[in-house]
PDB file of N, CA, C and O in Angstrom, chain B, residues numbered from 101:
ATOM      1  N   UNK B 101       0.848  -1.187   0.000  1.00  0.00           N
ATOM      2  CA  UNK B 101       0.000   0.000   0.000  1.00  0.00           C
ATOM      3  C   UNK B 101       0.888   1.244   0.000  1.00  0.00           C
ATOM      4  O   UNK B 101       2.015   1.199   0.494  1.00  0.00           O
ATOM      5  N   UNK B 102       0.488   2.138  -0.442  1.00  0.00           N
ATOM      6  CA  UNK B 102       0.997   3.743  -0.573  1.00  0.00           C
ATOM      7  C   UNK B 102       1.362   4.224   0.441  1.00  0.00           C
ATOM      8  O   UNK B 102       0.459   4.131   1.271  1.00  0.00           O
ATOM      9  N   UNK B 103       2.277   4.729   0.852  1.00  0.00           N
ATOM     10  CA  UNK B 103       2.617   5.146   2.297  1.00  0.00           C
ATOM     11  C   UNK B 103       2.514   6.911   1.363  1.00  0.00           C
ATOM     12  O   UNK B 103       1.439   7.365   0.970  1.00  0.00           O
ATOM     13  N   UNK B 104       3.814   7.610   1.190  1.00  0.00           N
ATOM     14  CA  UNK B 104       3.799   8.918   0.824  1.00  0.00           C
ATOM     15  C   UNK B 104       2.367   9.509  -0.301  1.00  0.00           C
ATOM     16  O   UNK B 104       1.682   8.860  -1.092  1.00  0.00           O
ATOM     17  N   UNK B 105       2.337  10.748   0.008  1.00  0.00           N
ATOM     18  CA  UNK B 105       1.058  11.747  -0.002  1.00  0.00           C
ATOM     19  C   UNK B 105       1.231  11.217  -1.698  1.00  0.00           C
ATOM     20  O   UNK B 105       0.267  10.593  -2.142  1.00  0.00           O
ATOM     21  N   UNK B 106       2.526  11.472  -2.723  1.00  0.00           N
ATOM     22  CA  UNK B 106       2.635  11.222  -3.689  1.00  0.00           C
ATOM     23  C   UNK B 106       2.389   9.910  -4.372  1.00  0.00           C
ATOM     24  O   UNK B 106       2.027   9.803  -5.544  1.00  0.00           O
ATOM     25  N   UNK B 107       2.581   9.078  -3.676  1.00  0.00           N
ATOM     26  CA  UNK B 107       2.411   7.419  -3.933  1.00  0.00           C
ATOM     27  C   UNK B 107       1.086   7.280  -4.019  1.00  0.00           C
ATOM     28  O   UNK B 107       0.769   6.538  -4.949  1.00  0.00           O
ATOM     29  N   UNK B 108      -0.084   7.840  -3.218  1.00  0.00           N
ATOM     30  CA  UNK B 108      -1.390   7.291  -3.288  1.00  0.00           C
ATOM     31  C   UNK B 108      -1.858   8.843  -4.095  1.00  0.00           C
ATOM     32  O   UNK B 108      -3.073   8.933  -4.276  1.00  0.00           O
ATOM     33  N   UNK B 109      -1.295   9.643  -4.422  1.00  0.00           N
ATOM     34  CA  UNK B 109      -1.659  10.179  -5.981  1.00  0.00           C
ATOM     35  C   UNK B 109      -1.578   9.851  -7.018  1.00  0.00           C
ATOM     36  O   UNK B 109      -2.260  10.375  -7.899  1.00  0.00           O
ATOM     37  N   UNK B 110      -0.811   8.979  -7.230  1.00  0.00           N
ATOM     38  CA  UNK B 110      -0.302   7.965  -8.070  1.00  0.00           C
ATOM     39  C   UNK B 110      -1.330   6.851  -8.157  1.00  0.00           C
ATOM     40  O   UNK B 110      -1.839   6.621  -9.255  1.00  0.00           O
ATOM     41  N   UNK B 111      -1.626   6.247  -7.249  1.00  0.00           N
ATOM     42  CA  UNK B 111      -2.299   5.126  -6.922  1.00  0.00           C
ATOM     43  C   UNK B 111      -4.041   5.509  -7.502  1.00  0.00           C
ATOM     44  O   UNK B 111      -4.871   4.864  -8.144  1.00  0.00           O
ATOM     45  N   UNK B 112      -4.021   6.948  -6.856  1.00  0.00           N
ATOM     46  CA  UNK B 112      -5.207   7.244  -7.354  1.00  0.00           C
ATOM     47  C   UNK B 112      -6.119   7.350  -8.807  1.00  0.00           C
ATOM     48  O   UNK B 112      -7.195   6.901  -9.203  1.00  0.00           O
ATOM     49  N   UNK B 113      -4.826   8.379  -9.458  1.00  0.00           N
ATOM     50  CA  UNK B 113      -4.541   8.499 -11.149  1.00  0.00           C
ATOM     51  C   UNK B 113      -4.419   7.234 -12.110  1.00  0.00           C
ATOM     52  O   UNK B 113      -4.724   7.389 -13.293  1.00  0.00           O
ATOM     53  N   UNK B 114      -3.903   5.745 -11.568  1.00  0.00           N
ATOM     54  CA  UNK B 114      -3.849   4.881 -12.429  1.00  0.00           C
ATOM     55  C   UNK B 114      -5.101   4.388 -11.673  1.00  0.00           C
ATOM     56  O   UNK B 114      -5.792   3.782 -12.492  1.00  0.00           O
ATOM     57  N   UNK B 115      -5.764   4.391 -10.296  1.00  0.00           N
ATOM     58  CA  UNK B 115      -7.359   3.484 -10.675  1.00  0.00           C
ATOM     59  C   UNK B 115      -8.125   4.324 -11.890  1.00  0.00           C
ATOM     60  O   UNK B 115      -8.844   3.691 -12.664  1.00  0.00           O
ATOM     61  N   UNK B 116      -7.964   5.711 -12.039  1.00  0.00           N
ATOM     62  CA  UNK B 116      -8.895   6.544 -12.908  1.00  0.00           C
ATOM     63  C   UNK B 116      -8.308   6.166 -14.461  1.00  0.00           C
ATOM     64  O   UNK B 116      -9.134   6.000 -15.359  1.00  0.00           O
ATOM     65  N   UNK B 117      -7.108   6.057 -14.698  1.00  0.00           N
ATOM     66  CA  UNK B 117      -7.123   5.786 -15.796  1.00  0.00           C
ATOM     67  C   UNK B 117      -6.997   4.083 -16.344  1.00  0.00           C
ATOM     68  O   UNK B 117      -7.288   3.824 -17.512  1.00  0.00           O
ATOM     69  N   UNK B 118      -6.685   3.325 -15.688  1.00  0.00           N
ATOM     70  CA  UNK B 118      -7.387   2.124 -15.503  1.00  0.00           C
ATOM     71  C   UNK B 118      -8.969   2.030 -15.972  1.00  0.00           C
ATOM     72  O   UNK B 118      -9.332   1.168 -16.772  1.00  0.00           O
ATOM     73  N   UNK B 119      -9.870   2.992 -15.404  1.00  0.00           N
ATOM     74  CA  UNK B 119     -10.816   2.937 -15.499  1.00  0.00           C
ATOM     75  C   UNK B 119     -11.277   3.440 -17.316  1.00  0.00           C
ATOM     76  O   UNK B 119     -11.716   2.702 -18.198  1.00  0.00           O
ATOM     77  N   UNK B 120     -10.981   4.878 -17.381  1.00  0.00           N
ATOM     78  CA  UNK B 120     -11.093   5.478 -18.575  1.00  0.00           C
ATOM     79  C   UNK B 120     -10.510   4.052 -19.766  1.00  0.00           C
ATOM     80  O   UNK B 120     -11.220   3.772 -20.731  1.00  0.00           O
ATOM     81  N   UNK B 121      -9.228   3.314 -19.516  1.00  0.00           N
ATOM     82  CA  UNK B 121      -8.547   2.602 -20.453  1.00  0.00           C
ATOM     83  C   UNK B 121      -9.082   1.480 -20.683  1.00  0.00           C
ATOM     84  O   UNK B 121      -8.810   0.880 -21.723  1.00  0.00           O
ATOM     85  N   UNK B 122     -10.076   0.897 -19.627  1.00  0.00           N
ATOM     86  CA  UNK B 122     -11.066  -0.030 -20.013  1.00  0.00           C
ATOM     87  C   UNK B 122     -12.322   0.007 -20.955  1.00  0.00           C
ATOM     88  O   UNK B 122     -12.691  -0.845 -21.764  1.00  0.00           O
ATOM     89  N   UNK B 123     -12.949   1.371 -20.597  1.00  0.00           N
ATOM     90  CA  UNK B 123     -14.252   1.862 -21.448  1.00  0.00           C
ATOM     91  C   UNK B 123     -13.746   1.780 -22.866  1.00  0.00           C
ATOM     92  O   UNK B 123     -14.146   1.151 -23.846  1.00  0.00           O
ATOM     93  N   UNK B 124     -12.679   2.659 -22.659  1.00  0.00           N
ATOM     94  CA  UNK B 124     -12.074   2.970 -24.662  1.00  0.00           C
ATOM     95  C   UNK B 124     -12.061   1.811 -25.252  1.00  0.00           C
ATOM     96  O   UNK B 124     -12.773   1.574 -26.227  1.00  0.00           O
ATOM     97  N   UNK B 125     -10.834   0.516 -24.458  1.00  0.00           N
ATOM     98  CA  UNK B 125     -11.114  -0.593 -25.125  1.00  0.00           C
ATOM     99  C   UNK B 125     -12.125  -1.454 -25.373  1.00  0.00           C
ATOM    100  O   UNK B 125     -12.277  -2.186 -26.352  1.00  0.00           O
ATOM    101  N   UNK B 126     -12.944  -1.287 -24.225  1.00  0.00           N
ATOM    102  CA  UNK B 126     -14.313  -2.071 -24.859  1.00  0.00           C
ATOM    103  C   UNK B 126     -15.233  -1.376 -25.739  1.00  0.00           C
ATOM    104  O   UNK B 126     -15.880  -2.153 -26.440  1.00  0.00           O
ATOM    105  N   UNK B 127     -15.449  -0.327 -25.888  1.00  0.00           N
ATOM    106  CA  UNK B 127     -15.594   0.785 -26.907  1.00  0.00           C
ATOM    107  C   UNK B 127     -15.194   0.198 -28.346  1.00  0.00           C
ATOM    108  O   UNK B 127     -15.910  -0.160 -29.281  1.00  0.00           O
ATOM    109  N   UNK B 128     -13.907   0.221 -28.207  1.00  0.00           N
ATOM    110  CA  UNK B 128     -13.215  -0.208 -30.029  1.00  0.00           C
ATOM    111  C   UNK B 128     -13.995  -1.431 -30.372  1.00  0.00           C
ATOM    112  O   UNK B 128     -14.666  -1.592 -31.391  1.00  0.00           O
ATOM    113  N   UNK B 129     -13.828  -2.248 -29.421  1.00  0.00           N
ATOM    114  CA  UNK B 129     -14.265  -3.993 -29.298  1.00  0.00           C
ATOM    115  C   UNK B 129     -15.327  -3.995 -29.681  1.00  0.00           C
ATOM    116  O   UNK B 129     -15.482  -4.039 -30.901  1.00  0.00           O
ATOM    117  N   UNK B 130     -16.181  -3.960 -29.041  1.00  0.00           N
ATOM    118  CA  UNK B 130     -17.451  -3.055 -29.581  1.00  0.00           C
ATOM    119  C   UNK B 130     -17.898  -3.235 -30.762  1.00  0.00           C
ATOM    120  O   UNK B 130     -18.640  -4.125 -31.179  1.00  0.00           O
ATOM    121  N   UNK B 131     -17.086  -1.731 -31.681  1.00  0.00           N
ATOM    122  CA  UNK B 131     -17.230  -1.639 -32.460  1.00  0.00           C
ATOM    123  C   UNK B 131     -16.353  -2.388 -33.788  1.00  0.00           C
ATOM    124  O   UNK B 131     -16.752  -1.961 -34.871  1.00  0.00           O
ATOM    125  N   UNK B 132     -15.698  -2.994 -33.850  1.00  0.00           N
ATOM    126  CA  UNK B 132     -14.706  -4.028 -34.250  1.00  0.00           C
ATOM    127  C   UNK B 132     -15.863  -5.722 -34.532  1.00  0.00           C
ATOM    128  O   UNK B 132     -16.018  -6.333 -35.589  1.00  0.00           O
ATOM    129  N   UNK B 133     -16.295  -5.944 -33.550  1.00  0.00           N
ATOM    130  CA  UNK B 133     -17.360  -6.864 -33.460  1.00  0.00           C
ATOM    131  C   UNK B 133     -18.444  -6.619 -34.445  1.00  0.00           C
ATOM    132  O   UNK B 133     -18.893  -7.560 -35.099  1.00  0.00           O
ATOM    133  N   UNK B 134     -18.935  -5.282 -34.604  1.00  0.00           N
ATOM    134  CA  UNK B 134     -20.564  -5.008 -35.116  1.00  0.00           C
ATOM    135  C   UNK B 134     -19.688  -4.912 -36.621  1.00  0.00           C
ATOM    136  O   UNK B 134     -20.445  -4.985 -37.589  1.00  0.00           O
ATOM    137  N   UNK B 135     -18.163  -4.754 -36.983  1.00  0.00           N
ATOM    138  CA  UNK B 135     -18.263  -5.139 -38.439  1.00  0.00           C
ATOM    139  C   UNK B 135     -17.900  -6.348 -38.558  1.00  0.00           C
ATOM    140  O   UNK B 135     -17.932  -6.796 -39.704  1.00  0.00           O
ATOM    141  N   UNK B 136     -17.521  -7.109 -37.633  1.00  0.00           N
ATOM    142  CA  UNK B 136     -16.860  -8.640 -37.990  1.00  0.00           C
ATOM    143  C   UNK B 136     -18.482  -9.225 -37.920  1.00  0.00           C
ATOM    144  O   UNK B 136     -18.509 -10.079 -38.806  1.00  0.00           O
ATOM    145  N   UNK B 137     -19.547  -9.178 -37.422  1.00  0.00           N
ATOM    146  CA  UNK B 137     -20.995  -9.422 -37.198  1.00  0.00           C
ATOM    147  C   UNK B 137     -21.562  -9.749 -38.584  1.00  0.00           C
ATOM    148  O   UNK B 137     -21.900 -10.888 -38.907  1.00  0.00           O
ATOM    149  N   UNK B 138     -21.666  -8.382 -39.600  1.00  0.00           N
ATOM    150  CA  UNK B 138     -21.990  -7.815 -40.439  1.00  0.00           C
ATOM    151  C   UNK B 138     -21.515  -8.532 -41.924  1.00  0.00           C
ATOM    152  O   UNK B 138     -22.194  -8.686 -42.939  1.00  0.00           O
ATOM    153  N   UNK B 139     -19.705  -9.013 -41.591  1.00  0.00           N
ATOM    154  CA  UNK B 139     -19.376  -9.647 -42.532  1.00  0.00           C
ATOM    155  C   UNK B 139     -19.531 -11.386 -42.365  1.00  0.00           C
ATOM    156  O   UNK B 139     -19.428 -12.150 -43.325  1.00  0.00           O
ATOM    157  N   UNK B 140     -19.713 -11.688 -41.393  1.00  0.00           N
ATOM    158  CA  UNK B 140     -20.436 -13.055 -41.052  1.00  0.00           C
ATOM    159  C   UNK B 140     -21.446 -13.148 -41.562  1.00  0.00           C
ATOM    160  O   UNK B 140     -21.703 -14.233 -42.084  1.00  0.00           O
ATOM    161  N   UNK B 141     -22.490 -12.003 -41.629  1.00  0.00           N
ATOM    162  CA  UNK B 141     -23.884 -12.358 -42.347  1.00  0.00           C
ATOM    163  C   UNK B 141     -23.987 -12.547 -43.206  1.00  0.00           C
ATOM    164  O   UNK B 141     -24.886 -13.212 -43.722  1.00  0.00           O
ATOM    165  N   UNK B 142     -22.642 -11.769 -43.951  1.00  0.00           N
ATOM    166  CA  UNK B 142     -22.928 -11.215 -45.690  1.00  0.00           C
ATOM    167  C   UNK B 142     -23.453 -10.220 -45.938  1.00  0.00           C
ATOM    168  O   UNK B 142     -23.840 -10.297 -47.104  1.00  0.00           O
ATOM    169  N   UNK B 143     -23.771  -9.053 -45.404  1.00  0.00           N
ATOM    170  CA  UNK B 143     -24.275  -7.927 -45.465  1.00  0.00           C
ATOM    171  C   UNK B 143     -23.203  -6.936 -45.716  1.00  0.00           C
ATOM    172  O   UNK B 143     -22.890  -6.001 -44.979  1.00  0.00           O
ATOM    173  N   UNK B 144     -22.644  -7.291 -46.943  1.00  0.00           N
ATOM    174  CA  UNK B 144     -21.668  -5.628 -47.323  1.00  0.00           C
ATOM    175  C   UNK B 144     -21.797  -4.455 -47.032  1.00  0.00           C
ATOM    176  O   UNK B 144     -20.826  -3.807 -46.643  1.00  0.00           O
ATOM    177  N   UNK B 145     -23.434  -3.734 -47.194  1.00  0.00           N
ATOM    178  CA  UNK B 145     -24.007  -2.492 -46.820  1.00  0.00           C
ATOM    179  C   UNK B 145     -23.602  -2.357 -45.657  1.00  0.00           C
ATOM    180  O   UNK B 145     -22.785  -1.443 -45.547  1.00  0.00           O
ATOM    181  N   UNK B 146     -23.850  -2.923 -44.685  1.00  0.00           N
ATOM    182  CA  UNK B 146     -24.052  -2.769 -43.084  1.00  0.00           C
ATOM    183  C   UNK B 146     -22.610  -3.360 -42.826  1.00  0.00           C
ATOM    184  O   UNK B 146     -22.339  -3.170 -41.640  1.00  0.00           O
ATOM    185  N   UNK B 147     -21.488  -4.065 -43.545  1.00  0.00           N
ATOM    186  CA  UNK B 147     -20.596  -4.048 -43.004  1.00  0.00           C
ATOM    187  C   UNK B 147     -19.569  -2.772 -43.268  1.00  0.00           C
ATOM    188  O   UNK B 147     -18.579  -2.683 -42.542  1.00  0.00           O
ATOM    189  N   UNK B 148     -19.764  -1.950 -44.131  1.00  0.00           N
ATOM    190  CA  UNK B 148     -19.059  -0.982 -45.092  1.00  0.00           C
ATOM    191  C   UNK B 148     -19.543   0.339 -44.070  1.00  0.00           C
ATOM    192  O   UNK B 148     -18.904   1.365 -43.838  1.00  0.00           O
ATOM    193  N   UNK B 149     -20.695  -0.004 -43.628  1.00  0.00           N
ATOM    194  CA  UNK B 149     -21.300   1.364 -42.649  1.00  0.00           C
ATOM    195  C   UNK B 149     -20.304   0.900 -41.224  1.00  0.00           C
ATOM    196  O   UNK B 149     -19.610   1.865 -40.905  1.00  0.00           O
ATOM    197  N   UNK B 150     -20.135   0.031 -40.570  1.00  0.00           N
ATOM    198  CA  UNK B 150     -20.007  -0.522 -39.486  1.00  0.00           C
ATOM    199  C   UNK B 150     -18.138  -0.516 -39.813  1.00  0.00           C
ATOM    200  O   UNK B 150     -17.303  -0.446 -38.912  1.00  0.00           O
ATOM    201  N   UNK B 151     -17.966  -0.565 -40.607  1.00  0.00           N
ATOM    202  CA  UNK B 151     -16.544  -0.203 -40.899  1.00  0.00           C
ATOM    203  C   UNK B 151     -16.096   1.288 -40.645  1.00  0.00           C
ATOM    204  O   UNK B 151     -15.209   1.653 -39.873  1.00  0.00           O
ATOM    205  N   UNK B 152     -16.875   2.061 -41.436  1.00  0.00           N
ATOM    206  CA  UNK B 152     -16.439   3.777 -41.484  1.00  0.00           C
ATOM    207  C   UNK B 152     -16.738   3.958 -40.351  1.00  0.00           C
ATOM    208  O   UNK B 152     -15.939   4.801 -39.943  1.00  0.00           O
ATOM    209  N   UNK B 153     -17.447   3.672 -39.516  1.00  0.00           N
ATOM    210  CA  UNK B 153     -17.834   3.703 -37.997  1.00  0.00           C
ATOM    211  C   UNK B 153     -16.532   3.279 -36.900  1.00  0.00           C
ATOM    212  O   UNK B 153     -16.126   4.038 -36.019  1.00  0.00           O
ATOM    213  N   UNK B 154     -16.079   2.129 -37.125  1.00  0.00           N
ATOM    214  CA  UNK B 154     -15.239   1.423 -36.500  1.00  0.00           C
ATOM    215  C   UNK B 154     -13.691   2.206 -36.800  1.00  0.00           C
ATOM    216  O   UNK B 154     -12.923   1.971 -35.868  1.00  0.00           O
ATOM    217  N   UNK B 155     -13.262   2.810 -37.553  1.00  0.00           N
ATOM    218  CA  UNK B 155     -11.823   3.154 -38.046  1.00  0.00           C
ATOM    219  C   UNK B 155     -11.448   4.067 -37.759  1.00  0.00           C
ATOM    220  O   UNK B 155     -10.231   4.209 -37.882  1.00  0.00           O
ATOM    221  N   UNK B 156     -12.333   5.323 -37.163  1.00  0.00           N
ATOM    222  CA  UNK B 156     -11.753   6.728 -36.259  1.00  0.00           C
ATOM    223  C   UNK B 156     -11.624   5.515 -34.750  1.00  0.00           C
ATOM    224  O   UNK B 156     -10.553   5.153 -34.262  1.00  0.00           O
ATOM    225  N   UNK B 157     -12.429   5.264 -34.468  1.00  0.00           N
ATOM    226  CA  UNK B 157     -12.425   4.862 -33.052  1.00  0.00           C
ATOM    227  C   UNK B 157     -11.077   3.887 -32.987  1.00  0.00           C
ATOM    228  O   UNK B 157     -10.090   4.221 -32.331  1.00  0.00           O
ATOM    229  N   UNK B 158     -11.127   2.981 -33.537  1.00  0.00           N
ATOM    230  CA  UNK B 158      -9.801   2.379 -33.448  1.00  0.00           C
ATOM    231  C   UNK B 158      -8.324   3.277 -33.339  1.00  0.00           C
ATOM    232  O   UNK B 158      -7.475   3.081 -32.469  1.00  0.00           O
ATOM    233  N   UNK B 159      -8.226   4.352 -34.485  1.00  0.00           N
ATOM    234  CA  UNK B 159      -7.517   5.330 -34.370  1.00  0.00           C
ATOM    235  C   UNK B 159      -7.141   5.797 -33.412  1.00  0.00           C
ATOM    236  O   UNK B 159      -5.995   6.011 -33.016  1.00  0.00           O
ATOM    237  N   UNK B 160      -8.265   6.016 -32.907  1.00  0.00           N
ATOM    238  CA  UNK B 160      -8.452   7.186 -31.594  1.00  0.00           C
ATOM    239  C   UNK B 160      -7.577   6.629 -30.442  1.00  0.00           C
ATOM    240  O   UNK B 160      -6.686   7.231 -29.842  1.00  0.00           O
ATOM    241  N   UNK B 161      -8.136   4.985 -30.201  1.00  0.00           N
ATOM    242  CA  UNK B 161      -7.313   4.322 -29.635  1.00  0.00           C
ATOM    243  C   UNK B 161      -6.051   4.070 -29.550  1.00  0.00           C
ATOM    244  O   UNK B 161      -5.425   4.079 -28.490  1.00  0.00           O
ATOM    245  N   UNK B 162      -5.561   3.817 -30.704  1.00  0.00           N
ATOM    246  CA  UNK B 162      -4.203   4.215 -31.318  1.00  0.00           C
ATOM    247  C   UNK B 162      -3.446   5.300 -30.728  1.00  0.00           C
ATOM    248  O   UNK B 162      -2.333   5.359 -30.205  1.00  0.00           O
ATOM    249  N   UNK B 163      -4.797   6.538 -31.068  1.00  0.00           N
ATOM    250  CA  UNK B 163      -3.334   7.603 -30.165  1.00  0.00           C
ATOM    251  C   UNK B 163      -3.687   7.892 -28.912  1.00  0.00           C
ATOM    252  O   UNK B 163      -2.986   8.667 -28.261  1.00  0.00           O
ATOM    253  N   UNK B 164      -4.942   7.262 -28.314  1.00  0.00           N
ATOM    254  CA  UNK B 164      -4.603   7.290 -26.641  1.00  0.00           C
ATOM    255  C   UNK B 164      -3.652   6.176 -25.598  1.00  0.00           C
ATOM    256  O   UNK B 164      -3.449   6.120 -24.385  1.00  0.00           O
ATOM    257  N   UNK B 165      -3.189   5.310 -26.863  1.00  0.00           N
ATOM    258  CA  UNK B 165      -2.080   4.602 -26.464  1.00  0.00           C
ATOM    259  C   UNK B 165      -3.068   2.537 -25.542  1.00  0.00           C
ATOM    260  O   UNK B 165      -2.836   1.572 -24.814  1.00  0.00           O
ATOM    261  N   UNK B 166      -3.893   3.053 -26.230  1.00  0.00           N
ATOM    262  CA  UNK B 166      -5.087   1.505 -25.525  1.00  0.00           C
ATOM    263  C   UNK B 166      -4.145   0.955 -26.462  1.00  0.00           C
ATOM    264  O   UNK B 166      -3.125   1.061 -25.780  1.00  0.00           O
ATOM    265  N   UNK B 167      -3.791   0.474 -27.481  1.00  0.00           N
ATOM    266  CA  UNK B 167      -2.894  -0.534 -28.467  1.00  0.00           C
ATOM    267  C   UNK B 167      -2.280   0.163 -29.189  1.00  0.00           C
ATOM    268  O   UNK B 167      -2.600   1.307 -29.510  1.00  0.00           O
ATOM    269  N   UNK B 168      -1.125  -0.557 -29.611  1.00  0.00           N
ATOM    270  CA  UNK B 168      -0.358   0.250 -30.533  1.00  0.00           C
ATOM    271  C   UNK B 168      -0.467   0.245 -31.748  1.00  0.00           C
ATOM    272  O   UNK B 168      -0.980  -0.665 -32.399  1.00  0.00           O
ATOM    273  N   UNK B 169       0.051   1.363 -32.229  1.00  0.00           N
ATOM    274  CA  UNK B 169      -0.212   2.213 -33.739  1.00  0.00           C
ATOM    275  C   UNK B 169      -0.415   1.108 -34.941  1.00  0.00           C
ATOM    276  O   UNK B 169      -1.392   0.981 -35.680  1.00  0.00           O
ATOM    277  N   UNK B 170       0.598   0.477 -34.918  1.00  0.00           N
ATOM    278  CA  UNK B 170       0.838  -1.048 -35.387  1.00  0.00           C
ATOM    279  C   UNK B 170      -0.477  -1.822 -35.584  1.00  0.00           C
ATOM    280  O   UNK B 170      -1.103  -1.872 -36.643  1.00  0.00           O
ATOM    281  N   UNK B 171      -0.839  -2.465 -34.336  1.00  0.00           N
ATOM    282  CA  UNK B 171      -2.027  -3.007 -34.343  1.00  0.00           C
ATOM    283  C   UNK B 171      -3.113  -2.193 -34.929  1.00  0.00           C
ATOM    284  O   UNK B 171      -3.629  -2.540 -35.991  1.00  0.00           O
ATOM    285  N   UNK B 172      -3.541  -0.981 -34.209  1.00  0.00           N
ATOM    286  CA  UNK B 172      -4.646  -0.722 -35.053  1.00  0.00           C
ATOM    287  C   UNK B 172      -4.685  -0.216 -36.684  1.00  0.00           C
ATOM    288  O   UNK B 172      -5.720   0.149 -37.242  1.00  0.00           O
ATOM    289  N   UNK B 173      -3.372  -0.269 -37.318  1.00  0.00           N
ATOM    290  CA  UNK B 173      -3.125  -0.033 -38.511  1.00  0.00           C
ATOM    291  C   UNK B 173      -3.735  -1.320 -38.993  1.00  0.00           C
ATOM    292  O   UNK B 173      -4.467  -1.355 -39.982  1.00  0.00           O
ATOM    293  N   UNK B 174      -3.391  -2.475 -38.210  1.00  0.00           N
ATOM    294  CA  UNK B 174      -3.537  -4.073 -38.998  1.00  0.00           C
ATOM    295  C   UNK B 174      -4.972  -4.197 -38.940  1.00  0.00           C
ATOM    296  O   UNK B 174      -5.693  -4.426 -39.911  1.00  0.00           O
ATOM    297  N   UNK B 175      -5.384  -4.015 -37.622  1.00  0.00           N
ATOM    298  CA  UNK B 175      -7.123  -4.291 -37.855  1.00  0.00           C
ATOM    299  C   UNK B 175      -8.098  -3.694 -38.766  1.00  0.00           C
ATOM    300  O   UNK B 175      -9.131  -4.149 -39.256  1.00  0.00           O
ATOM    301  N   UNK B 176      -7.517  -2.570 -38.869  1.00  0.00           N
ATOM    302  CA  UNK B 176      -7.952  -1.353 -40.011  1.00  0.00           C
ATOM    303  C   UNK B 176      -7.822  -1.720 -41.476  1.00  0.00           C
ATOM    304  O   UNK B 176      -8.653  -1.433 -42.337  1.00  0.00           O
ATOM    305  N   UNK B 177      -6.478  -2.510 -41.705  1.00  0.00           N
ATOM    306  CA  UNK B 177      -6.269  -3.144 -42.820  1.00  0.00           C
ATOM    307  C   UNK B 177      -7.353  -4.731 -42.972  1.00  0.00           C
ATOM    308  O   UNK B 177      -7.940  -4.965 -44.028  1.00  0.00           O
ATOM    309  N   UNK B 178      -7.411  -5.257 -42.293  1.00  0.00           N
ATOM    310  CA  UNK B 178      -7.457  -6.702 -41.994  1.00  0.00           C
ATOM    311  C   UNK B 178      -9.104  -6.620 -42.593  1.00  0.00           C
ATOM    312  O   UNK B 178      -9.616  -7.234 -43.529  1.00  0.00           O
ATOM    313  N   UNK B 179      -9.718  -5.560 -41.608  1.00  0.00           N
ATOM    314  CA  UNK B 179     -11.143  -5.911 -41.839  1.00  0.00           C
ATOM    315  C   UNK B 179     -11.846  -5.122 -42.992  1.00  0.00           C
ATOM    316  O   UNK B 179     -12.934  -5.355 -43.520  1.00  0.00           O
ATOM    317  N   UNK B 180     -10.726  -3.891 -43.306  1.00  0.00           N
ATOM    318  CA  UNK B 180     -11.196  -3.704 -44.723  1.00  0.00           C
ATOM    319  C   UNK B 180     -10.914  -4.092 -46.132  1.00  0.00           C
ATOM    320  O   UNK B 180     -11.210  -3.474 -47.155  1.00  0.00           O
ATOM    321  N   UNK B 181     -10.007  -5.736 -45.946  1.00  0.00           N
ATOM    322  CA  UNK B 181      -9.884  -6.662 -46.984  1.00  0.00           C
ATOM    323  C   UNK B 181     -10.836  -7.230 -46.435  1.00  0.00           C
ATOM    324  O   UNK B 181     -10.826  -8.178 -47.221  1.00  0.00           O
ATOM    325  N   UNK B 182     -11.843  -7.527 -45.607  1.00  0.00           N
ATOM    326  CA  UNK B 182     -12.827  -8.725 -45.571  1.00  0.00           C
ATOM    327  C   UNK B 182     -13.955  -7.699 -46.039  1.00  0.00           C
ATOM    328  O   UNK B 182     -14.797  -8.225 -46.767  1.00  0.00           O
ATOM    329  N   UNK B 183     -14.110  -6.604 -45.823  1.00  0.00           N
ATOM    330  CA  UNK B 183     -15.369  -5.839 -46.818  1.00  0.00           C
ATOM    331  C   UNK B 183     -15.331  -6.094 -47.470  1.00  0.00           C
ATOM    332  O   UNK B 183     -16.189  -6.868 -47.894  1.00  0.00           O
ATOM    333  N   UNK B 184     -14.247  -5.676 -48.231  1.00  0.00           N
ATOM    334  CA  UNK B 184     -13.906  -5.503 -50.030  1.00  0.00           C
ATOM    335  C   UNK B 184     -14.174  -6.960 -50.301  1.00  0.00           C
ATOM    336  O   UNK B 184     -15.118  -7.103 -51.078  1.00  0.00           O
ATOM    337  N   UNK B 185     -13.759  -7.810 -49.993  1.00  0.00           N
ATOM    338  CA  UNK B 185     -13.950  -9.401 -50.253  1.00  0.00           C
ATOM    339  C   UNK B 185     -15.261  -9.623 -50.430  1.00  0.00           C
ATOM    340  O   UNK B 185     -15.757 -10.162 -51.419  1.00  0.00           O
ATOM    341  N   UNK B 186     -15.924  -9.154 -49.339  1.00  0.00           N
ATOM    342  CA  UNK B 186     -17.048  -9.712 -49.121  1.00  0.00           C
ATOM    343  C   UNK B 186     -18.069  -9.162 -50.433  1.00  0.00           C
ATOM    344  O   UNK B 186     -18.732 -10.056 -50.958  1.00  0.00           O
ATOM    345  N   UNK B 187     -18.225  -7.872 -50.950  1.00  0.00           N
ATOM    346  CA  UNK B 187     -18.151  -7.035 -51.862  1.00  0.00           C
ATOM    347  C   UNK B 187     -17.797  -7.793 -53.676  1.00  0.00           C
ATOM    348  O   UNK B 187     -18.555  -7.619 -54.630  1.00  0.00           O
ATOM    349  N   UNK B 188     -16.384  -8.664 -53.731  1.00  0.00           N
ATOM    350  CA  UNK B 188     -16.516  -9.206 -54.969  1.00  0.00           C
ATOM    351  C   UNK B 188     -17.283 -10.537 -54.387  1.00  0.00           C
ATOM    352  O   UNK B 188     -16.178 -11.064 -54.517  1.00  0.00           O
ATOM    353  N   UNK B 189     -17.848 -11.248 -54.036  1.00  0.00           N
ATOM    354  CA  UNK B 189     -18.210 -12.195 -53.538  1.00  0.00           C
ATOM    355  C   UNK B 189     -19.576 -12.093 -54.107  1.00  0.00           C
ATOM    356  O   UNK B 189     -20.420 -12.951 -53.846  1.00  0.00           O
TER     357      UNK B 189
END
């Protein structure tokens, strides 16, 4: 446990952002899901909407540091070859 005034300011700031860093990621997840959903059905329309939806937020994530730049570059890539796929299909 925190003994100094600074230590349990500390302690305090990572339960809060702990907290904030959970919402965001389940947030992306979220929305990551409702286009992987969409392309399971076969519904291009609604996966192509659920995409442009999904790709700031992932971003966003990106630069609040929830995953790295890397990753959400790949998911961004990943699931907009399964639109497009789904699309010549």
């Amino acid at each position: 446990m925190a003994n100094t005034p600074s230590a349990k300011k500390a302690a305090r700031k990572i339960e809060h952002r702990t907290t904030v860093n959970r919402s965001r990621r389940s947030r992306m997840r979220t929305f990551v899901r409702k286009v992987e959903e969409a392309i399971a059905a076969g519904n291009h329309a609604a996966a192509a909407e659920a995409l442009k939806a999904a790709e700031p937020v992932i971003v966003r994530a990106a630069q609040n540091g929830i995953i790295h730049r890397n990753t959400a570059a790949r998911k961004v890539s990943r699931l907009t070859h399964s639109v497009r796929a789904l699309a010549q299909a």
